[in-house]
C-alpha positions, 0 to 999 in steps of 0.5 A, spaced: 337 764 699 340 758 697 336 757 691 339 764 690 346 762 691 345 755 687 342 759 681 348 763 681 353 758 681 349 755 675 349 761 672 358 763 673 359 754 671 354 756 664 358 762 662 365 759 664 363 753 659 360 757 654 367 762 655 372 755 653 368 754 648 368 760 645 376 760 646 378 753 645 374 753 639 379 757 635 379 757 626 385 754 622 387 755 616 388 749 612 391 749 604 391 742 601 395 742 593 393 736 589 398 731 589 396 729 581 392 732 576 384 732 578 378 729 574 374 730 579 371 735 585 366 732 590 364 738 595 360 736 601 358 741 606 353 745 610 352 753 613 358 755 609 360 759 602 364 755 597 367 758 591 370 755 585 374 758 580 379 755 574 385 758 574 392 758 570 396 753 575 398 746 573 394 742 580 388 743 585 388 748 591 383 747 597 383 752 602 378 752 608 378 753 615 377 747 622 375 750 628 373 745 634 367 745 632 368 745 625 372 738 622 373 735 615 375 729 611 379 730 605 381 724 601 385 725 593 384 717 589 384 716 583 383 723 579 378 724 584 379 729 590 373 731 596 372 734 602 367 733 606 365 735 612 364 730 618 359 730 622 358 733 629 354 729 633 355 734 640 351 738 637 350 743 643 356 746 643 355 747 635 349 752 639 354 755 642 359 757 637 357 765 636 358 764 629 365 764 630 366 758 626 364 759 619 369 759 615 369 759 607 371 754 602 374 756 596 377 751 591 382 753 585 383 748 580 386 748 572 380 751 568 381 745 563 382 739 567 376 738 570 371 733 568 366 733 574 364 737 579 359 736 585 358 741 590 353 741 596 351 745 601 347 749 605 344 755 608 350 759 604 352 761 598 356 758 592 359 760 587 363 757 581 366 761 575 371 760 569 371 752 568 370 747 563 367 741 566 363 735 562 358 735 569 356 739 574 351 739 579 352 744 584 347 745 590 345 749 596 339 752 601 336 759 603 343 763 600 345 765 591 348 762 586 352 765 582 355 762 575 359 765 571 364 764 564 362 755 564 363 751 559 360 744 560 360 739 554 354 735 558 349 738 563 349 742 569 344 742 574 343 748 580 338 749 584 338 752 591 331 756 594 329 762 598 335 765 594 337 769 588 341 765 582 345 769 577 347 766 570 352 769 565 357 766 560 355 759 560 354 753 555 352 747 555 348 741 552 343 741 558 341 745 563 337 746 569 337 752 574 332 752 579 331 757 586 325 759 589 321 766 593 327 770 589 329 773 583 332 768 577 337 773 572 341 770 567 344 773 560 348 771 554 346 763 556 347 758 550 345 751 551 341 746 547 335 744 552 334 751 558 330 751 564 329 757 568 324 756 574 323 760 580 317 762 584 315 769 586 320 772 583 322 776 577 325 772 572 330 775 567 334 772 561 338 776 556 342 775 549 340 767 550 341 762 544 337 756 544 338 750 540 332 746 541 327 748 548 328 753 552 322 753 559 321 759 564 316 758 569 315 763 575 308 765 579 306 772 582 311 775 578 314 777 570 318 773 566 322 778 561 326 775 556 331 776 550 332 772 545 338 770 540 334 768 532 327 769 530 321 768 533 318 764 527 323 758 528 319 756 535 313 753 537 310 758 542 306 756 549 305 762 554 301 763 558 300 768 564 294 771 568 293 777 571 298 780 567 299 782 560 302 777 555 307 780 549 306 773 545 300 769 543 301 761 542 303 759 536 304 752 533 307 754 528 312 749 524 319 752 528 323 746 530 325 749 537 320 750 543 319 756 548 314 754 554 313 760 559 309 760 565 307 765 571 302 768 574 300 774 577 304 777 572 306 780 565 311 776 560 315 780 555 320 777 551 323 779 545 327 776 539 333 779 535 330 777 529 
């Protein structure tokens, strides 16, 4: 009996902390507006989904949530404005937030005045539309990118895995776009070099423009394309098994490259031209 009556003591004691703990770890919405004009965006965070966007207004909005358990670090200097997340070394009572802690992260800045943007996070999705930048290198883990309507005069780098990636409207001198086990989709791209990877998963690209090389590599699924010019302005390697293949390689004397890779898979891919 006094076992019993022991662990049913440890029992009422566990419940009423986990209840503070759920109480006490209330959200707050927190707004911070640029003090200056920002060159630059560093987003370091983790298990929350974070959305960019340019805007018409003249100064840099961050907007996101703070609960106990859940604390960042903001700082502005020097044209360059952060938010990271400060590590939570009492990791127990992370267990026991009951996912009434994740918040979002959304950040709204001048579309023509950035000139840098370096996003991290993970388990969570991400997505940036409407910018102008020179750089970009955005990143998360086991959730969906989704970029939209981007200029960037540089290159732009984004990779997540286990989860699907969305390209539409974007332009650029170098770009890289990578995911893993899931779908890769992208229409009306314009860039000089382009890399679409992903593995067992589709990989679907419309209306793209390639100024000089153009890469799509997956495995146990197809790759489907179409291509803004014409087929005899590149030279071809593509390569497949187990699948059909509507292009034979070709070294022909195009100036530009067109590398697909799959396997387990058919590869159809057309030219405008």
């Amino acid at each position: 009996m006094k076992k019993i009556a022991v662990g049913l003591i440890l029992v009422g004691l566990a419940i009423v902390s986990m209840s503070s703990m759920f109480f006490h770890n209330r959200q707050t919405n927190k707004t911070y507006h640029a003090e200056a004009a920002v060159e630059s965006i560093v987003i370091d965070d983790k298990n929350t989904p974070v959305t960019v966007v340019g805007t018409n207004d003249n100064r840099a909005t961050i907007e996101y949530k703070e609960s106990r358990n859940n604390k960042y670090r903001l700082n502005e200097r020097g044209g360059v404005l952060s938010l990271e997340r400060k590590d939570d070394w009492f990791f127990i009572s992370s267990w026991f937030s009951f996912g009434n802690d994740r918040g979002e992260v959304v950040v709204e800045v001048p579309k023509e005045q950035l000139e840098t943007l370096d996003l991290e996070t993970s388990n969570a999705n991400v997505s940036v539309k409407n910018l102008s930048v020179d750089y970009a290198d955005i990143e998360t883990s086991n959730s969906e990118i989704d970029l939209s309507k981007l200029k960037v005069s540089g290159t732009i780098e984004a990779e997540t895995s286990n989860g699907k990636m969305t390209l539409s409207d974007l332009t650029f001198n170098d770009g890289e776009f990578i995911t893993s086990n899931s779908k890769l989709e992208a229409d009306r791209l314009d860039g000089e070099y382009i890399l679409l990877e992903t593995s067992n998963g589709n990989l679907k690209f419309d209306n793209v423009k390639v100024g000089s090389e153009l890469t799509a590599d997956s495995s146990n699924a197809s790759i489907q394309g179409y291509i803004l010019g014409k087929q005899a302005d590149f030279e071809i390697n593509s390569d497949t098994s187990n699948g059909e293949n509507t292009l034979r390689n070709s070294e022909s004397s195009g100036e530009k490259v067109l590398d697909l890779n799959t396997s387990n898979g058919d590869i159809t891919v057309k030219f405008s031209e």
